[in-house]
ZAMARGU-4260 file (C-alpha; in steps of 0.2 Angstrom, whole numbers, plus 5000, padded with zeros to 4 digits):
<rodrens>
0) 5539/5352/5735 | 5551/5367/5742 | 5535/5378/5744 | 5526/5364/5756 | 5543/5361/5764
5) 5543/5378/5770 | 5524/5382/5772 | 5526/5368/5784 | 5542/5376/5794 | 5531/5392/5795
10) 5515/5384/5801 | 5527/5373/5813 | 5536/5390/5819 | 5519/5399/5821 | 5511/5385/5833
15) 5529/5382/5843 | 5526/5402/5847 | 5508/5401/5849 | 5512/5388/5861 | 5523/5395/5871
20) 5513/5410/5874 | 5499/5400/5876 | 5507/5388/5889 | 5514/5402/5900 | 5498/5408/5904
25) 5501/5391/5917 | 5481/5388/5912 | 5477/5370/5905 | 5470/5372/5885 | 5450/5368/5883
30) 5449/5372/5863 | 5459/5366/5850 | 5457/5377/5835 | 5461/5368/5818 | 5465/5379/5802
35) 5470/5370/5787 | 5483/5360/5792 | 5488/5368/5808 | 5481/5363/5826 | 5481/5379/5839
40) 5478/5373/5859 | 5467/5388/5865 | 5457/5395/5877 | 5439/5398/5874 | 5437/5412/5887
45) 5451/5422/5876 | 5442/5418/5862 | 5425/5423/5866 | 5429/5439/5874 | 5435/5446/5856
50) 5427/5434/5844 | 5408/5434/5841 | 5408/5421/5828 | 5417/5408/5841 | 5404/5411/5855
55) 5393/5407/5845 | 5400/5393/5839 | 5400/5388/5856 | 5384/5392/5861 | 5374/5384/5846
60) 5386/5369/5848 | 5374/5353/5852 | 5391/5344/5861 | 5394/5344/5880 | 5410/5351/5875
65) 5417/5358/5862 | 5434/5352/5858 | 5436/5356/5843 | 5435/5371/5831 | 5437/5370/5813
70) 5442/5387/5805 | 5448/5383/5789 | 5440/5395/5781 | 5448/5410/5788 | 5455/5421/5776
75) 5474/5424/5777 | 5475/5406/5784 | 5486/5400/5800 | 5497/5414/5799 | 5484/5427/5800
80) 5473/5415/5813 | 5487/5419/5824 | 5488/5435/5825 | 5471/5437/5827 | 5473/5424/5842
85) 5485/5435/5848 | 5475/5449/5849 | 5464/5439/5860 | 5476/5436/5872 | 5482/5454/5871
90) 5500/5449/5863 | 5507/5463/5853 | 5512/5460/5836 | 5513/5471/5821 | 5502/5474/5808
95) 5508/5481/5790 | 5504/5485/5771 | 5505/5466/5769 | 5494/5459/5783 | 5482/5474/5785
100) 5468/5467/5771 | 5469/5449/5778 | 5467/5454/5796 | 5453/5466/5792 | 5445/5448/5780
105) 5449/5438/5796 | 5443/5450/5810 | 5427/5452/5798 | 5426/5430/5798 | 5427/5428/5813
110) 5416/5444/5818 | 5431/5455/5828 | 5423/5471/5826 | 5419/5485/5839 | 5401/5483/5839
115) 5404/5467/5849 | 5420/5475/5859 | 5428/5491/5859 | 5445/5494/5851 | 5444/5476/5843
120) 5454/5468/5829 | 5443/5477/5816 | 5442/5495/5822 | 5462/5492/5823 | 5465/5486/5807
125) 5453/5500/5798 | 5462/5513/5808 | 5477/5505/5799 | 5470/5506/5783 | 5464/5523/5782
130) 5480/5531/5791 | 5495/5521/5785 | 5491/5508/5771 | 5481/5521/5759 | 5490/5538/5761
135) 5502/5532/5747 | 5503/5523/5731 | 5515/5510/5736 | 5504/5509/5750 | 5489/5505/5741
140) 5497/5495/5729 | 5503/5482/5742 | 5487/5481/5750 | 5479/5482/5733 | 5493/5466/5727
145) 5486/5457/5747 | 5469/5456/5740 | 5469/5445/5726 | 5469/5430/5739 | 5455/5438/5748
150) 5442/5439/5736 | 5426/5439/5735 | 5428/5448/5756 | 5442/5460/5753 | 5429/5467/5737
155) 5413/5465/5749 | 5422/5475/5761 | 5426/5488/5749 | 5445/5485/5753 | 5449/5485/5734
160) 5437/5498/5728 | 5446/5508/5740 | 5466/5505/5734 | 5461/5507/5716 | 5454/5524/5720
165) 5468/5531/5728 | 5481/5523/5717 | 5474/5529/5702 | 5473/5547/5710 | 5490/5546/5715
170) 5496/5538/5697 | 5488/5552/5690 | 5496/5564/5700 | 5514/5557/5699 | 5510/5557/5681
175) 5509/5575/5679 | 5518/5581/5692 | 5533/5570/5693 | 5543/5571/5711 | 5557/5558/5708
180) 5567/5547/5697 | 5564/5540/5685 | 5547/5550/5682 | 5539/5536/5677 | 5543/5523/5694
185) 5525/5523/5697 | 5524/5511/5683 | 5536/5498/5690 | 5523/5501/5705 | 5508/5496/5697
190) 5518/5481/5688 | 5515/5469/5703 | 5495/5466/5701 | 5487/5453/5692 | 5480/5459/5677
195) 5462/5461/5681 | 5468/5474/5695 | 5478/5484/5686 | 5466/5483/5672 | 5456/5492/5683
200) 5467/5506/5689 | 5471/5508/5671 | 5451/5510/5669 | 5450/5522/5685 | 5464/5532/5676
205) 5455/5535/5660 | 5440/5540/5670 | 5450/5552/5678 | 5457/5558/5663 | 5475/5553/5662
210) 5483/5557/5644 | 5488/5542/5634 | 5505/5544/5636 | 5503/5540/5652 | 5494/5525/5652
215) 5504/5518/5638 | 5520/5521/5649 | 5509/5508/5662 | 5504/5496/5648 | 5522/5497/5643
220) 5531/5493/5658 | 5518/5479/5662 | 5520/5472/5647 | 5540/5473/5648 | 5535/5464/5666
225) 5524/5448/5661 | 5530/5443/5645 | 5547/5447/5647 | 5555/5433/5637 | 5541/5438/5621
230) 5543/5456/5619 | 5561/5462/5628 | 5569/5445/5622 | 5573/5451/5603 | 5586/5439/5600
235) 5575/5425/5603 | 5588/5415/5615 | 5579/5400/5625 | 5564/5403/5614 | 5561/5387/5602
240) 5551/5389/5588 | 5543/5372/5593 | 5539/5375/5610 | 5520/5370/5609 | 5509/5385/5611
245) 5494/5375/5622 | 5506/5373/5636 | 5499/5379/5652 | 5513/5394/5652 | 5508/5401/5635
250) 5489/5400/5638 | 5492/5412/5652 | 5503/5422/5643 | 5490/5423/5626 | 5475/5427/5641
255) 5489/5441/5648 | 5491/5449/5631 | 5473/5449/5625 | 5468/5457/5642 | 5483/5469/5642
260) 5478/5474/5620 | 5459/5476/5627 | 5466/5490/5637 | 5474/5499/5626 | 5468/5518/5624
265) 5459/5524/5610 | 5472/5536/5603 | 5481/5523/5591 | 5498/5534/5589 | 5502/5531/5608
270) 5515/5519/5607 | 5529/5518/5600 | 5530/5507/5583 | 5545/5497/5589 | 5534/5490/5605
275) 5516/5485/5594 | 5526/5477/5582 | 5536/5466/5596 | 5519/5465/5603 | 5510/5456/5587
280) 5524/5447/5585 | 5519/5441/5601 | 5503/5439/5596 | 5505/5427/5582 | 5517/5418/5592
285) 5506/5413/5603 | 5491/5412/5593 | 5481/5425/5603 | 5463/5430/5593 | 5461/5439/5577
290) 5452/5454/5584 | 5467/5455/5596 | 5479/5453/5581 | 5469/5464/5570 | 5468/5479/5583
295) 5487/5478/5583 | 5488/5479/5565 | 5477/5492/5561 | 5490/5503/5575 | 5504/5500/5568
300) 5496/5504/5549 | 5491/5521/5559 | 5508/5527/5561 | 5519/5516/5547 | 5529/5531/5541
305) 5539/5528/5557 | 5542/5512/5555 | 5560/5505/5553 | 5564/5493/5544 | 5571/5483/5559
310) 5553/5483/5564 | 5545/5473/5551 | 5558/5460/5553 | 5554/5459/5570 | 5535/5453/5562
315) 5543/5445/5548 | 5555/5432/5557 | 5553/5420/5572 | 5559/5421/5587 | 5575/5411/5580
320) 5577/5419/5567 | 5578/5403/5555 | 5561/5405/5545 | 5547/5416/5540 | 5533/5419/5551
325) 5516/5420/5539 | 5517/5436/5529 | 5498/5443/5531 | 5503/5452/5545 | 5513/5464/5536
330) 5502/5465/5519 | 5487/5468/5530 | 5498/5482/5541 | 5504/5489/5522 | 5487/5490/5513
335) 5479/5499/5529 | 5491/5514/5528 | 5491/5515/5507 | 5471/5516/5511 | 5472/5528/5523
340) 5484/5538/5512 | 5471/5537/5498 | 5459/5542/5508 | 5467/5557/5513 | 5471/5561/5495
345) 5453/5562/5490 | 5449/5572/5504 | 5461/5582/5501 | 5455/5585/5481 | 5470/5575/5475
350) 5471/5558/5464 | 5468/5541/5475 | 5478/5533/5459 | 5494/5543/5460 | 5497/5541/5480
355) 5513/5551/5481 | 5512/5562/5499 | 5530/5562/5509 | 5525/5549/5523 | 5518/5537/5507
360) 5536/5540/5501 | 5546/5535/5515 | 5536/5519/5519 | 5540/5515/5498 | 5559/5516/5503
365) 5559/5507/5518 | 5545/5492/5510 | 5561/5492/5495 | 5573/5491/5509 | 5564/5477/5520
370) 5561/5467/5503 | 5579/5468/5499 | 5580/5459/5517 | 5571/5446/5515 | 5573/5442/5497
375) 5587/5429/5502 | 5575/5418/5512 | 5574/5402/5500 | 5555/5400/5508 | 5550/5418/5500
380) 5539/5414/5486 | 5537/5425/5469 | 5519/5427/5473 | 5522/5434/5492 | 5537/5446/5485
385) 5527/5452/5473 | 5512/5454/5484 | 5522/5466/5496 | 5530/5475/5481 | 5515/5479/5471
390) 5505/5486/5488 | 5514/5503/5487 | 5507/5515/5473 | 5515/5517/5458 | 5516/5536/5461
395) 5525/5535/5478 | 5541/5529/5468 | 5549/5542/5461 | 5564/5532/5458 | 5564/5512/5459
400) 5583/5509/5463 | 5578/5501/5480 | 5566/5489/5473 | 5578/5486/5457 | 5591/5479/5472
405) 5577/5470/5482 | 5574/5462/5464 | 5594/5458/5460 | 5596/5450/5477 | 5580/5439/5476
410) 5585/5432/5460 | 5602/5429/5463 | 5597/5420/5481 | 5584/5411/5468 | 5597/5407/5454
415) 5585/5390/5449 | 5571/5402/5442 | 5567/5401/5422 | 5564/5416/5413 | 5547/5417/5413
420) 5547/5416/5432 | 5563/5430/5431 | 5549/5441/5422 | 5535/5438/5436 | 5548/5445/5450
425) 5554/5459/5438 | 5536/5464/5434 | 5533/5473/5450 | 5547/5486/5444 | 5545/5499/5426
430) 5561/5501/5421 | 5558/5518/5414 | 5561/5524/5431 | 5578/5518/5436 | 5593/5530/5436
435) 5607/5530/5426 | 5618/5521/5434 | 5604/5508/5437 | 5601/5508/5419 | 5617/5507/5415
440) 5619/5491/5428 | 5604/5482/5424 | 5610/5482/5405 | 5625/5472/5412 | 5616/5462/5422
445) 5614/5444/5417 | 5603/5439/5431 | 5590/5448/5420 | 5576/5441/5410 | 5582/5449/5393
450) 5565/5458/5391 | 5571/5472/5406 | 5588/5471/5398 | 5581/5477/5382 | 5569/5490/5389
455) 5582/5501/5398 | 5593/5499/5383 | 5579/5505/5372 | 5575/5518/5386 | 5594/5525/5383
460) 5593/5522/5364 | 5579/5534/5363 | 5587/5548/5371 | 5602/5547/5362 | 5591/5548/5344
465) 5582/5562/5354 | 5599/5573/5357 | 5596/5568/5375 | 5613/5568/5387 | 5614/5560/5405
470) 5597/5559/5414 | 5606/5561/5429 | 5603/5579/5434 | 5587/5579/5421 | 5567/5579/5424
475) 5560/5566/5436 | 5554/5549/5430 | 5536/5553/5426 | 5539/5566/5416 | 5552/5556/5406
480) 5542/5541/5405 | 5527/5555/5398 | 5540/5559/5386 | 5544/5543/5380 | 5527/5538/5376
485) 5523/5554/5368 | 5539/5547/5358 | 5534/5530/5352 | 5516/5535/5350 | 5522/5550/5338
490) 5534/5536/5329 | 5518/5523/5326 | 5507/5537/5318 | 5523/5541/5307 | 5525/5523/5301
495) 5505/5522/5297 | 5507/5536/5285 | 5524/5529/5277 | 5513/5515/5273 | 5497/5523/5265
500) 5510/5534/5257 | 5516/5520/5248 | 5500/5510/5245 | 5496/5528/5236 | 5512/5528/5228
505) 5509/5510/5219 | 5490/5514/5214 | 5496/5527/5204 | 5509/5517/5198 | 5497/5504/5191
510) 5483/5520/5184 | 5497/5528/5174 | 5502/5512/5167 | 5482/5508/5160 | 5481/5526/5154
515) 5499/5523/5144 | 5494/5506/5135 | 5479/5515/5129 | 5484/5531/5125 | 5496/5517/5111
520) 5480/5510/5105 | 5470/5527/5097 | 5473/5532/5080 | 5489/5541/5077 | 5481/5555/5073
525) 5477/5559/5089 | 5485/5573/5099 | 5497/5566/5110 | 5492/5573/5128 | 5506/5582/5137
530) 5512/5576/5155 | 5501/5589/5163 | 5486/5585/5155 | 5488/5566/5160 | 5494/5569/5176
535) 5477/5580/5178 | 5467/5566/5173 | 5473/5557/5183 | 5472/5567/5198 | 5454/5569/5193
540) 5451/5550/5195 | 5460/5548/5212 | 5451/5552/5228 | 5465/5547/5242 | 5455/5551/5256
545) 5443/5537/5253 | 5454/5523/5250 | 5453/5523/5230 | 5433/5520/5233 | 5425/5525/5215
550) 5409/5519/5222 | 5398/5537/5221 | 5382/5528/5227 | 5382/5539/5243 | 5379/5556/5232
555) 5363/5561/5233 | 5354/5566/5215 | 5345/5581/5226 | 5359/5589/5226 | 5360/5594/5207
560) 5377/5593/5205 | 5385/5597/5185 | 5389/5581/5175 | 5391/5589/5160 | 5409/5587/5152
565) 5421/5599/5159 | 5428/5613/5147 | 5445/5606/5140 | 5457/5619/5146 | 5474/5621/5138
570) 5488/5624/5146 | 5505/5630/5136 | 5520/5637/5141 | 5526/5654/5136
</rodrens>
């Protein structure tokens, strides 16, 4: 209501100055000219002699007398209808960046050009153009901003082709060679177009060959511009999580950040991480498309080893901060850089398995540190906590302290869970590779399930059998963990023997026995054997290595072998 009150005080202003101008030419009106809701009592004589398109009208008119002209349709509207009115009647008035495309649309409508009369509105207003309004980039920019209520004639008259040309020369220019500060004030310049505009300087730019830098420094600031209260507003204030998303305002802002993603350069490490994620986070918001979403993701994935931890909370939470946005985001983001890693690793003639390069590192630590953040949300589910945990590769944790707190918070925010669910959340972490001091507090640690209790204990228990002292300045985890299953696996091979020792042990038991009752049962003429003798015989008998098998089926008769009763040696003792 404010804007029609005071469109109405400007069109009531401009026809009580029309008319006074009009009326002291002391000659009565013949014409009255109607645009839009503004009536302007002319003269067709002044009209004629600059207009074209109004002698005609007059000309062709199958009235007695024409009265009345209807030029509603003359770009700029009343405003710009009196200036050019002016001009007819040879009143001076000023033209500028802001009015120069309108009066060069309007002198074109209503056919002001100098092929009908020299030194007319149109010859005027090019002039304008050409010397004033497109020697700068603010210039052009203003004129450039003028034309998005002139369309389709401001681009039929190449008015727009024209600004975007010299303003993306210029940017480029400022770009490289920066004259004032801050460097990048062109930026703030560019800011004021509508999206399709600038969407097409940034075009000419790339064209040109402007680095990426530069044009993310204009994506940036435009961004920053539009969607203020998404991206600069971190905090979330006056943002309601149930603001409905098919409002009118957000449907603007979702079409505003798909058009501003499409024109993102290719070079994905150009922006800054902090910025992408604010931006997806606007995004999902707003429920913008999944190929807008899923070009966001695969750049921030691109450059995760600068991530903060900060800027995966800003994915993580909404805009109040009171719950959870969905969690794909930032798996999908995690899984594309553990991907690239491992693709890097075979290229590089490595093991994909055993991820483990210095950027794969870093992200571990912050992952442990941004789990540990959000372990205390009472929405986070087992299945999501472990899902994040388990993305990084097992090589890329050299130590697992962080993930051991990430675990100790999650459970005791979660103090309702049983044991078996206390086991799922502790799976995502080998205990093997803790410290000493997390050894040594996880063995205190109620919270717990008793199974990782008794695997550090076990862990120390070993190295205290093996003469080991405090791992604390010792060999890194790997090659512990090597260790200690080089350990156990010795010790089960150990215990196998122990027992075929003794199931060898108790068969000869049981043979000496039969030998004795009937060594009692001969004559007692009989030579009693001595020890070695029996205990030859009875080696004789035994074959170990095949279990006690007497079964000689599996000797071939080709072979010739010697049954004939051995010689009877005699052994004595001299």
């Amino acid at each position: 209501m404010a804007t029609a009150v005071k469109s109405n005080g400007r069109l009531s202003a401009a026809m009580e100055r029309t008319g006074q101008w009009v009326f002291s030419q002391e000659i009565p009106t013949d014409v009255v000219v109607e645009v839009g809701e503004a009536n302007f009592n002319l003269h067709k004589f002044m009209l004629v002699a600059k207009s074209n398109y109004i002698r005609k009208l007059i000309m062709e008119t199958k009235e007695a007398d024409l009265t009345r002209i209807n030029l509603s349709d003359i770009p700029g509207g009343p405003e710009i209808f009196e200036k050019a009115a002016k001009f007819c009647y040879g009143v001076n008035f000023e033209i500028t960046v802001h009015n120069v495309a309108a009066l060069r649309c309007a002198a074109e409508y209503l056919q002001m050009t100098d092929k009908y009369c020299d030194s007319n509105l149109g010859g005027r207003t090019e002039d304008f153009l050409s010397q004033v309004g497109l020697s700068s980039l603010s210039g052009s920019v203003v004129v450039l901003k003028s034309c998005e209520d002139l369309l389709p004639m401001a681009e039929e008259l190449k008015i727009v082709q024209r600004c975007i040309d010299v303003a993306s020369s210029r940017a480029c220019g400022l770009a490289n060679f920066p004259c004032r500060t801050p460097p990048n004030w062109w930026t703030e310049e560019l800011s004021i177009l509508d999206v399709e505009l600038f969407g097409r300087i940034i075009r000419a730019m790339k064209q040109r060959g402007a680095k990426a830098l530069t044009l993310a420094s204009a994506l940036i600031t435009y961004a920053e511009r539009w969607l203020r209260d998404l991206i600069s507003d971190h905090s979330g204030n006056g943002i309601k999580c149930s603001d409905p998303t098919d409002s009118d305002l957000r449907i603007q802002q979702r079409e505003l950040l798909e058009s501003i993603v499409a024109l993102l350069p290719t070079e994905k490490a150009a922006f800054p991480i902090h910025f992408l994620c604010c931006f997806l986070r606007c995004a999902i918001f707003l429920k913008a498309s999944s190929a807008c979403k899923n070009e966001l993701e695969k750049r921030i994935s691109v450059i995760l080893e600068h991530v903060a931890v900060d800027d995966l909370l800003v994915l993580s939470f909404t805009y109040d901060g009171e719950r959870l946005f969905d969690l794909d985001s930032v798996r999908r983001i995690i899984s594309g850089f553990v991907e690239k890693e491992k693709s890097m690793a075979v290229f590089n003639g490595g093991n994909f398995r055993e991820v483990s390069s210095s950027a794969m590192q870093r992200v571990a630590k912050t992952i442990d540190a941004y789990l540990a953040e959000i372990a205390t949300v009472a929405e986070l589910t087992i299945s999501k906590f472990n899902g994040i945990a388990n993305l990084v590769p097992k090589g890329a944790r050299k130590l697992e302290d962080d993930l051991y707190r990430a675990i100790d918070i999650y459970l005791k925010a979660h103090p309702n869970l049983d044991e078996i669910e206390k086991e799922k959340v502790c799976s995502s972490m080998d205990p093997l590779k803790l410290s000493y001091e997390a050894r040594v507090h996880g063995s205190q640690n109620k919270r717990l399930p008793v199974q990782i209790v008794l695997h550090a204990l076990y862990y120390d228990q070993l190295k205290l059998r093996s003469g080991g002292v405090d791992d604390r300045n010792g060999p890194d985890a790997v090659t512990t963990r090597n260790q200690l299953q080089a350990d156990v696996s010795l010790a089960k091979e150990n215990e196998a023997l122990r027992s075929e020792l003794m199931k060898m042990k108790m068969y000869i038991s049981d043979l000496q026995k039969n030998n004795q009752a009937g060594t009692c049962s001969k004559s007692v003429g009989t030579k009693k054997p001595t020890f070695f003798s029996s205990m030859s015989k009875t080696l004789g008998k035994l074959n170990p290595f095949k279990h006690g098998s007497k079964d000689t089926s599996h000797i071939d008769d080709s072979l010739g072998v010697d049954v004939t009763k051995p010689r009877r040696r005699r052994f004595s003792i001299s």
